[in-house]
C-alpha positions in Angstrom: 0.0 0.0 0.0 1.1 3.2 -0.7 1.1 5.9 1.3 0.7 9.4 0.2 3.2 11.6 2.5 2.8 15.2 2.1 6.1 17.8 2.6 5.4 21.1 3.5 8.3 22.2 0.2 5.9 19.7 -2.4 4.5 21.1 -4.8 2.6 20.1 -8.2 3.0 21.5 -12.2 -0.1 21.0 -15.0 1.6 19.1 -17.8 0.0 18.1 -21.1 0.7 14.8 -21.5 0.4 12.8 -25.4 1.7 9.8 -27.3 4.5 10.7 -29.4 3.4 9.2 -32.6 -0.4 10.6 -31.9 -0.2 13.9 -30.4 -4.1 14.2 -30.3 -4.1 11.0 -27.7 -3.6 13.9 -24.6 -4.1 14.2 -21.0 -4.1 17.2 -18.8 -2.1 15.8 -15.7 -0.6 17.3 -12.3 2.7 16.0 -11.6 4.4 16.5 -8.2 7.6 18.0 -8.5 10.3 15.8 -7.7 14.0 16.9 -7.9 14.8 14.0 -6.1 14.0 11.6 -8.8 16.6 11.3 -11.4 13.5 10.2 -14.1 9.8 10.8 -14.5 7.3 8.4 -14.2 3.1 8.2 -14.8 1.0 5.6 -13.6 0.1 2.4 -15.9 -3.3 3.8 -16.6 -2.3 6.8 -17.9 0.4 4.7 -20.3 -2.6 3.1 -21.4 -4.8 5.5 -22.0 -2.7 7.5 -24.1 -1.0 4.4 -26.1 2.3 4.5 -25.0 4.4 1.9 -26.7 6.8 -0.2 -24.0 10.3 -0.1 -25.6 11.9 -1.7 -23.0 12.3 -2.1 -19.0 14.7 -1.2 -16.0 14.8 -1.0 -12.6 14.3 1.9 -10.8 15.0 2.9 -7.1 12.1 4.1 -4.7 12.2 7.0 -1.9 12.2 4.2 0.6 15.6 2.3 -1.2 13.3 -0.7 -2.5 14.5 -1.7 -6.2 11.5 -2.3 -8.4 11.0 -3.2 -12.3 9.0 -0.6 -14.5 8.0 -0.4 -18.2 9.7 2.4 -20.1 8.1 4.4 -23.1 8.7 7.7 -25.0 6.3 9.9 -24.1 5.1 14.3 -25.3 5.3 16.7 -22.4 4.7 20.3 -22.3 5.7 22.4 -19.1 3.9 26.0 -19.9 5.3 26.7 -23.5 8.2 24.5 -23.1 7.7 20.4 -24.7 10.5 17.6 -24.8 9.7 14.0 -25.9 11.5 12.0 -23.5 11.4 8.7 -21.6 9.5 7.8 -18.8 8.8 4.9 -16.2 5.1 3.9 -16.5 4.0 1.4 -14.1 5.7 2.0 -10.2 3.9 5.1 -9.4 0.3 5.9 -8.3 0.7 9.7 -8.7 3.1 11.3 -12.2 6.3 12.5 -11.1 8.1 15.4 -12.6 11.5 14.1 -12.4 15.3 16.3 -12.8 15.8 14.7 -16.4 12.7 16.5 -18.1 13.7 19.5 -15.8 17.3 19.6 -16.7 16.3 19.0 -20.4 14.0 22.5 -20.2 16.2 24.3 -18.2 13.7 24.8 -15.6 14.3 25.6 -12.0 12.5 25.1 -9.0 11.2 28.3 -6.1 10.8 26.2 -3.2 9.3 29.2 -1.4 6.7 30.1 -4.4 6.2 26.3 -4.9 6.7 26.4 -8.7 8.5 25.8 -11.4 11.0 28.5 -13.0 12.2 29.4 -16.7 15.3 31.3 -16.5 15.8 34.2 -18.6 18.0 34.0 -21.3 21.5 34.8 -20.8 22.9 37.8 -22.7 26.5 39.7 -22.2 27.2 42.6 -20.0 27.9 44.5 -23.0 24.3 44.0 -24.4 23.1 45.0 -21.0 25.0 48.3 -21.1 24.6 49.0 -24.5 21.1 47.5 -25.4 22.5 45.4 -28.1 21.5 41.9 -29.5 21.1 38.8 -27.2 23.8 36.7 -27.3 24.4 34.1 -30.4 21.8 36.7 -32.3 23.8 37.5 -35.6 25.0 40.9 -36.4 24.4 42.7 -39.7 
């Protein structure tokens, strides 16, 4: 039985969800925000639901240190206006997880305080911040 245990820094993110090969197979879902979980997972109904084809499977390692085995799949997400296809775990978790791999792969960062996720600005030089100039990379006529 799993136990739902709630942290006062938790925190959940809207994500559209969708098959990669059908992008109109889509689910609205809330996934808690978990830095602490190298990959992201969704439960083995929502792998069903949207047709997620199992391309292979691994072991993955629980909050509690227990080893269990899991299906893997390539699945759509879109965080806000940013979308990756990626792969995810689909059938050890009762509640989708937001893991660091999608994060990292968005550049997004998390404001434990605000409980939400972050997009940082773009970088650009001192120069252009002095001078108003292009953003960095932009090319110059």
């Amino acid at each position: 039985m799993n136990k739902k245990v709630k942290h006062e820094n938790q925190f959940y993110q809207e994500i559209i969800v969708a098959n990669p090969k059908d992008l109109r197979k889509q689910l609205k879902l809330k996934f808690l925000v978990d830095t602490g979980s190298s990959g992201s997972a969704v439960p083995e109904k929502v792998a069903r639901a949207l047709g997620l084809e199992c391309v292979g499977e691994g072991q993955v390692v629980l909050a509690d240190g227990s080893r269990q085995r899991t299906k893997i799949a390539y699945m759509y997400m879109r965080v806000d206006d940013e979308h990756v296809f990626t792969l995810v775990a689909y059938n050890g978790c009762d509640t989708p997880l937001l893991g660091f791999d999608v994060m990292a792969l968005l550049g997004l960062q998390v404001d434990p305080q605000k409980r939400r996720l972050l997009k940082p600005l773009r970088r650009f030089s001192f120069t252009n911040l002095l001078f108003g100039r292009k953003w960095v990379g932009a090319k110059r006529k």
